[in-house]
N, C-alpha and C positions, 0 to 999 in steps of 0.2 A: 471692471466690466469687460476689457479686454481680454484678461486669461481668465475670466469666468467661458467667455464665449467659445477661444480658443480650446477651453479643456472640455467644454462640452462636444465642440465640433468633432474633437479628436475621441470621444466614449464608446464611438462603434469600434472605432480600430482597437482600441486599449481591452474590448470583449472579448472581439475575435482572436486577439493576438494571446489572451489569459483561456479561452476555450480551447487553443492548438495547444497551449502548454500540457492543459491536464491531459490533454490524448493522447498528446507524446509521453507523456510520463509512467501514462496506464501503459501504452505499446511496450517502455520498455521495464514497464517492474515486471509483467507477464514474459518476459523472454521469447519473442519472437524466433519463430525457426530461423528465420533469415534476418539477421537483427537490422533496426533502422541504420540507412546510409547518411552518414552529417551532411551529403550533397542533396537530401531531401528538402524538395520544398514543402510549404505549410500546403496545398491542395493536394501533395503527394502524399503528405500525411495523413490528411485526412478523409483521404477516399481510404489509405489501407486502414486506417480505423474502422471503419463502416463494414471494412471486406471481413474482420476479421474479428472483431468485438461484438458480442451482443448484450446492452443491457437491460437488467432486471431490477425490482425494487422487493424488496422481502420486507414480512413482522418482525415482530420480536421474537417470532415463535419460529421464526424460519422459513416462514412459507411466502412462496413468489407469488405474490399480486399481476393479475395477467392485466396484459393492456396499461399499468402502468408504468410510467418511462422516470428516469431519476427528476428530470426537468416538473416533472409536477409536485415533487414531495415539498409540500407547506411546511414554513418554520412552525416547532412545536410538533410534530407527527412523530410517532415512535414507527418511522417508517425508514429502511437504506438501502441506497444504490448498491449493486454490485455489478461487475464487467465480466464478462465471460470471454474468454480469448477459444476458441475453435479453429482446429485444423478439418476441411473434408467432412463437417459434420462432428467429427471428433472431438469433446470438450478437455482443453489442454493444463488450463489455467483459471482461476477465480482470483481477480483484485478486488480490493477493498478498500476506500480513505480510511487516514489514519491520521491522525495529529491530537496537537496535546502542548501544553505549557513545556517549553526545555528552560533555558537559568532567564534568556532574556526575550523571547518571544515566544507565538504561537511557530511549531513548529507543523509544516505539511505535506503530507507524504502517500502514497500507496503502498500495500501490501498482497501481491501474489502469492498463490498457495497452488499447490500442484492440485491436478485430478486427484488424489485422494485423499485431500484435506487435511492433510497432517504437515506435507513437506514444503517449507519454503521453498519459492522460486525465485524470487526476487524482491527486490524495494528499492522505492526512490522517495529520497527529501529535497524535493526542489523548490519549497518557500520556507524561509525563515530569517530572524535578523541574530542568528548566534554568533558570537564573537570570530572573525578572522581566525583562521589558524590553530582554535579551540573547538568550542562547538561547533564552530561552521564547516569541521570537519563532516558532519552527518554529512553532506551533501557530494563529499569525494568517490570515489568508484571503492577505494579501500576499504570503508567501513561498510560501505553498502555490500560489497562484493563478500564480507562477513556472515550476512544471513541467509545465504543460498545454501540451501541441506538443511538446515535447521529444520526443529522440529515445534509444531505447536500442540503436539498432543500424546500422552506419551501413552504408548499399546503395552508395554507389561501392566500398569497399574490400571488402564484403560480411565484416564482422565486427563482433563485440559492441565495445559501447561505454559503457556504461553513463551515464547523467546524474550530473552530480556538481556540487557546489555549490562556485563561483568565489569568490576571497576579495576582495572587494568588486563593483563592479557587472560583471556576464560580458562588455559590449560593449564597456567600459575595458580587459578585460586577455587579453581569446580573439579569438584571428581569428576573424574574421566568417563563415568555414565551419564553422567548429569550433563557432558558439555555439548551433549546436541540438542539445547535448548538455551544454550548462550551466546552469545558475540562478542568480540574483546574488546574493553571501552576505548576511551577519547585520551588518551593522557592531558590532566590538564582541565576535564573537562566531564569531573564527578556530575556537577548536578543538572549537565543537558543528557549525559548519561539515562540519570533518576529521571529522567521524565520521559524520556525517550520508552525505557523503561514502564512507565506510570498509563501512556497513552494507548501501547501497544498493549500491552494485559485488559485496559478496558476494553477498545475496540474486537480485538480479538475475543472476548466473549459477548461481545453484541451479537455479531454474526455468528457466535457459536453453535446456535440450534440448526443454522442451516446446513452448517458442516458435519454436523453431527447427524443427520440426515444420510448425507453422502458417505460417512463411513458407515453407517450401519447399511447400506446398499451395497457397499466394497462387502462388507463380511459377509452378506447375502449369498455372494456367486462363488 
């Protein structure tokens, strides 16, 4: 009864402290101009969230649902969040949740995409329970620091293409057109790889109609 009360007592901190995580983690899969400082506090955080994110919820079809905020979408809803990162009015960045099965847990992450929806900006996997040292590498700046330039849509055949994680290094085993839509795997760590892989291809085409939206606007002008 005791750490029943205890754990209850502590539920608000344990939100608020899991709500800073995902803000921090959107601020930095979108690449801030001025990136976060480690001597930020969690209020410092999240006012520059607020300054600098706006979010949206889209169909399946791609289209933003006005007036509604991610916090309303009911489990079961073919409904999803997206974060917009904005400089001055100017739209910088589009993040996306992303996760998926890797060899030993749900792994969890965001995926930024530049203004014109093809070019990686960043990613972060900051929950998951993958092995020390192996899969729990996703979570390093090295692998993540891998998908920046990548591409998720490829403009000579003009079709999605998703980034996907190569099973050891991508310039060893992708032709050399092909490798800006790979990252070089885990050694050690094939099958959080494959899922890595698995979750990214799905998610990536959930939100694809929206993206596909925004390049056909690029080709527009």
């Amino acid at each position: 009864l005791s750490l029943a009360l205890v754990s209850e007592g502590l539920r608000p901190q344990r939100e608020i402290n899991e709500e800073l995580d995902v803000k921090k983690n959107i601020l930095k899969a979108v690449e801030l101009q001025e990136p976060l400082s480690p001597s930020m506090t969690g209020p410092e955080i999240l006012t520059l969230y607020e300054q600098k994110i706006e979010s949206r919820v889209i169909d399946k079809d791609g289209n933003v649902l006005a007036g509604k905020t991610p916090e309303q979408i009911k489990d079961g809803e073919k409904l999803y969040p997206l974060y917009v990162y904005q400089e001055d009015d100017k739209v910088m960045a589009y993040a996306l949740p992303v996760y998926g099965k890797g060899l030993w847990s749900t792994i969890y992450g965001y995926l930024a995409l530049e203004a014109d929806g093809i070019t990686v900006r960043g990613i972060t996997f900051y929950k998951h329970g993958e092995t020390p040292g192996l899969g729990g590498e996703v979570e390093k700046s090295w692998f993540q620091d891998n998908f920046k330039g990548k591409k998720i849509w490829d403009v000579k055949t003009q079709s999605l293409h998703p980034v996907a994680v190569a099973k050891g290094k991508a310039s060893d085993k992708i032709a050399k057109p092909e490798q800006k839509f790979f990252v070089d795997g885990i050694s050690g760590a094939t099958m959080t790889g494959k899922g890595v892989t698995e979750f990214l291809d799905e998610w990536i085409r959930v939100y694809d109609p929206y993206f596909q939206k925004i390049r056909n606007l690029k080709s527009e002008e």
